[in-house]
C-alpha positions as CSV (number, residue, x, y, z in Angstrom):
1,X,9.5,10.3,-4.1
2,X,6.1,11.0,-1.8
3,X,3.3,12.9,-3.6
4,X,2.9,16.7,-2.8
5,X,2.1,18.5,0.8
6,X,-1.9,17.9,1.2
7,X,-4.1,20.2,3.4
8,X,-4.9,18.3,6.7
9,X,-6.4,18.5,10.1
10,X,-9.0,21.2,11.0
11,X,-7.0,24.2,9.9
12,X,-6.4,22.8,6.3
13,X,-2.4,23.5,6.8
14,X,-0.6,22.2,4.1
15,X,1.5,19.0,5.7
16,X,4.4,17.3,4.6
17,X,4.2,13.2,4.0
18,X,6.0,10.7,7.2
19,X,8.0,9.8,3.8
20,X,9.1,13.7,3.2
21,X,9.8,14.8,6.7
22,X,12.0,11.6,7.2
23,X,13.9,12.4,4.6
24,X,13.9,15.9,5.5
25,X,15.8,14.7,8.5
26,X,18.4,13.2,6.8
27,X,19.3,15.6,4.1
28,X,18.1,13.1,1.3
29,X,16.4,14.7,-2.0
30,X,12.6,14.6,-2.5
31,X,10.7,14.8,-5.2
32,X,7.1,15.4,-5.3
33,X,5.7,14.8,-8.7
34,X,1.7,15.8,-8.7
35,X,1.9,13.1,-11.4
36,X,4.0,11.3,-13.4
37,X,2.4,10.9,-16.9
38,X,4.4,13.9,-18.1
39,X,7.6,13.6,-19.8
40,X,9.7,15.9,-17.8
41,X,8.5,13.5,-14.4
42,X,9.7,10.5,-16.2
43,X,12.8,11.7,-17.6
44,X,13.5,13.4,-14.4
45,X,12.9,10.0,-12.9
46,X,14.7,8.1,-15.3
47,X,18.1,10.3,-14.5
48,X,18.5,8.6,-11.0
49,X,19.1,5.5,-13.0
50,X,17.8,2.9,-10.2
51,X,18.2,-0.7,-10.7
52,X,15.2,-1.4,-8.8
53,X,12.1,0.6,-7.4
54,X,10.3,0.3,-3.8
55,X,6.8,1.8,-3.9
56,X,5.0,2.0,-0.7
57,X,1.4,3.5,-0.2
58,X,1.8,5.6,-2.6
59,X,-1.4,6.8,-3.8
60,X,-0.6,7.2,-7.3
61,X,-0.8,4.6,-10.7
62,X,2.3,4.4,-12.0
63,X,2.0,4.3,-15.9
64,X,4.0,2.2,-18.0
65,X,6.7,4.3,-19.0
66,X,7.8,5.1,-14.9
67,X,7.1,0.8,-14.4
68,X,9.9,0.3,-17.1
69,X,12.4,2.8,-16.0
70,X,14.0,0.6,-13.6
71,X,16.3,-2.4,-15.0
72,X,14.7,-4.9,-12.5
73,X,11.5,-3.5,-12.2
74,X,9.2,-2.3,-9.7
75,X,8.0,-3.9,-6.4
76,X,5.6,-2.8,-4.4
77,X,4.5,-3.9,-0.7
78,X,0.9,-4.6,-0.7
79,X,-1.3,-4.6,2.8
80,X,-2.8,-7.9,1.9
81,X,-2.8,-11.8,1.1
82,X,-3.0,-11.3,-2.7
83,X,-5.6,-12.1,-4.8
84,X,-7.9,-10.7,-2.1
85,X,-8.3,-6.8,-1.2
86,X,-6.5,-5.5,-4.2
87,X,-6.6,-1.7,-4.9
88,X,-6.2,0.9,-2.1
89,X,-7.3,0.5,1.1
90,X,-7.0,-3.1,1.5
91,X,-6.7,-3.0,6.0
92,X,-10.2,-1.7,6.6
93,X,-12.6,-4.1,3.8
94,X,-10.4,-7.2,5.6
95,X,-11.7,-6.2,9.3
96,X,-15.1,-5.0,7.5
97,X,-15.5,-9.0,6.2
98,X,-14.5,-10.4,9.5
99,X,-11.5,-12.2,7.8
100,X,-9.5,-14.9,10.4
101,X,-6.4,-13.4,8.7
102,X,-4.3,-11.2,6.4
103,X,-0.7,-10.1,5.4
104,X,1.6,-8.7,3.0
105,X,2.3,-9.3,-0.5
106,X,5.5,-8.7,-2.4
107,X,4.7,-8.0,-5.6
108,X,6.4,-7.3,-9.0
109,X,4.4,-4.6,-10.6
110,X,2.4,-4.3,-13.9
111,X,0.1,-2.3,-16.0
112,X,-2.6,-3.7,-13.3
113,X,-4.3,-2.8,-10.2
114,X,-2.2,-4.9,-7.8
115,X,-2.4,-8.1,-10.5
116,X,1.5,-8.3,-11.0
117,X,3.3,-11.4,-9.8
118,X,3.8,-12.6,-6.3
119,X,7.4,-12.7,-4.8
120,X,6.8,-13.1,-1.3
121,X,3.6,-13.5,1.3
122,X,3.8,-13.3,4.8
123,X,0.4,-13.7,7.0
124,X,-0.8,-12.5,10.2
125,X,-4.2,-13.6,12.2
126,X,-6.2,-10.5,12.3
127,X,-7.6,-10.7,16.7
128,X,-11.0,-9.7,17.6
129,X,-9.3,-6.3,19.3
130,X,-7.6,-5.4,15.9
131,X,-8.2,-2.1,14.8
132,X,-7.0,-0.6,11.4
133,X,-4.3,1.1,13.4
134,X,-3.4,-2.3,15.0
135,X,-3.1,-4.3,11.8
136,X,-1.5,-1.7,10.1
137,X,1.3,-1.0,12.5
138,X,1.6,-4.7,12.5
139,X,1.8,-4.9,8.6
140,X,4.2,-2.2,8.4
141,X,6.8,-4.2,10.1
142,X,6.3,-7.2,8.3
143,X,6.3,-5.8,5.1
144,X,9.3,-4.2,6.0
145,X,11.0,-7.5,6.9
146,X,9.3,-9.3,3.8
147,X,10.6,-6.4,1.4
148,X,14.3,-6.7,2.9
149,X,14.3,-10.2,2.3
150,X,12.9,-10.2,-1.5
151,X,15.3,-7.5,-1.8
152,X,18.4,-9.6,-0.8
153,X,17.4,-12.2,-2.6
154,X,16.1,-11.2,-6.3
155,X,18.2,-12.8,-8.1
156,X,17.1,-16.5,-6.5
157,X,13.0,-15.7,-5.6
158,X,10.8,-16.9,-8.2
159,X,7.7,-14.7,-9.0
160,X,4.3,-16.6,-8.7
161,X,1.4,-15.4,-10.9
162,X,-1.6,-14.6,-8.1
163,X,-4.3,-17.0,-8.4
164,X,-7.4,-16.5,-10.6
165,X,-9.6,-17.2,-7.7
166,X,-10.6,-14.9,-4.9
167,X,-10.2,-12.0,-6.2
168,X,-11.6,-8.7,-4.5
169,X,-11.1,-5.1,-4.4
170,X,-10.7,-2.6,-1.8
171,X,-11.8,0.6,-3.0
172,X,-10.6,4.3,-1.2
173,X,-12.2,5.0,1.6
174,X,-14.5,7.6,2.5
175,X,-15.3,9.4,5.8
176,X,-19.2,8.2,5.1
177,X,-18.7,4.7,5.2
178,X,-17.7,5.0,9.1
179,X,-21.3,6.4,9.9
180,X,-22.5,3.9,12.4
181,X,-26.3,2.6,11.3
182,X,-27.4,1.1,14.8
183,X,-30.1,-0.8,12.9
184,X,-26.7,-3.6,12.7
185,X,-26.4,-6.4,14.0
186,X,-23.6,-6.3,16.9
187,X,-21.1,-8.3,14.9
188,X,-20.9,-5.7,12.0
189,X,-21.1,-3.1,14.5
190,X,-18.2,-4.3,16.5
191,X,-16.3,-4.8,12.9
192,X,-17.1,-1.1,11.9
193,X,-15.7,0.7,14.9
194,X,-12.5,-1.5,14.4
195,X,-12.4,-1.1,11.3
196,X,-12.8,2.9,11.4
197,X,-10.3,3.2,14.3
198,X,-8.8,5.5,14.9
199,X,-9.6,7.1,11.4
């Protein structure tokens, strides 16, 4: 499942996900849903009868009917050290703040905006020459480990409920905020461009 081809780069082609072409590759069947709050997406989802769902970056809210179609639920891999940077652009806001670290969170999903339960955290220092494409190609691979290890061990991982404390939200990102206001002090300059690159 990937959402649909999007127009991108300067001649507005439409262009296929990194999820869809990879499967593409390897003959595996795709689905792209432009939502899933209508019956015939849920029942169509439901027929793959899936023990357990993986959701990645996916840019869409799953709604309570699709987060009960699997018998063990779904988990989604989550670009930060939960409570903080919920929501859905959690790399940038974390170089933006100047935080000394970040990570990957496991997580069993609910109803909520990233609030389900914790299965498994793994942290990473964030450098002073991290850029949002450094970090994320870093988180990528650990939450690829992290999500093969929850994964072969669900029956024995016990879910934590994310502390009430710290919480903060990473809301999506917009070309705008990368506008560079020289008026800055050198520190939040330097934290922009990082944060901004290469987008």
């Amino acid at each position: 499942y990937t959402q649909p081809d999007r127009p991108a780069g300067r001649g507005r082609q439409l262009q296929a996900s990194a999820v869809k072409q990879h499967a593409q590759r390897h003959d595996l069947p795709i689905e792209q849903p432009a939502t899933l709050k209508i019956p015939a997406a849920v029942e169509k989802l439901a027929s793959w009868g899936a023990d357990v769902m993986v959701v990645v970056a996916y840019g869409l809210i799953l709604p309570r009917p699709v987060l009960e179609i699997p018998k063990r639920g779904c988990i989604n891999v989550h670009a930060s050290l939960l409570p903080r940077w919920r929501g859905a652009a959690p790399i940038q806001p974390a170089l933006l703040a100047g935080d000394s670290k970040t990570g990957v969170t496991i997580m069993q999903m609910d109803a909520g905006l990233d609030t389900g339960p914790m299965l498994l955290e793994r942290s990473t220092p964030i450098a002073s020459v991290d850029t949002s494409r450094t970090l994320h190609d870093r988180l990528a691979v650990l939450g690829a480990q992290a999500l093969i290890e929850v994964l072969g061990n669900l029956d024995d991982i016990q879910a934590q409920e994310q502390p009430a404390d710290g919480v903060t939200y990473a809301h999506k990102i917009s070309k705008e905020e990368a506008l560079i206001d020289w008026r800055q002090s050198s520190i939040q300059l330097d934290r922009l461009v990082r944060a901004f690159n290469p987008w």
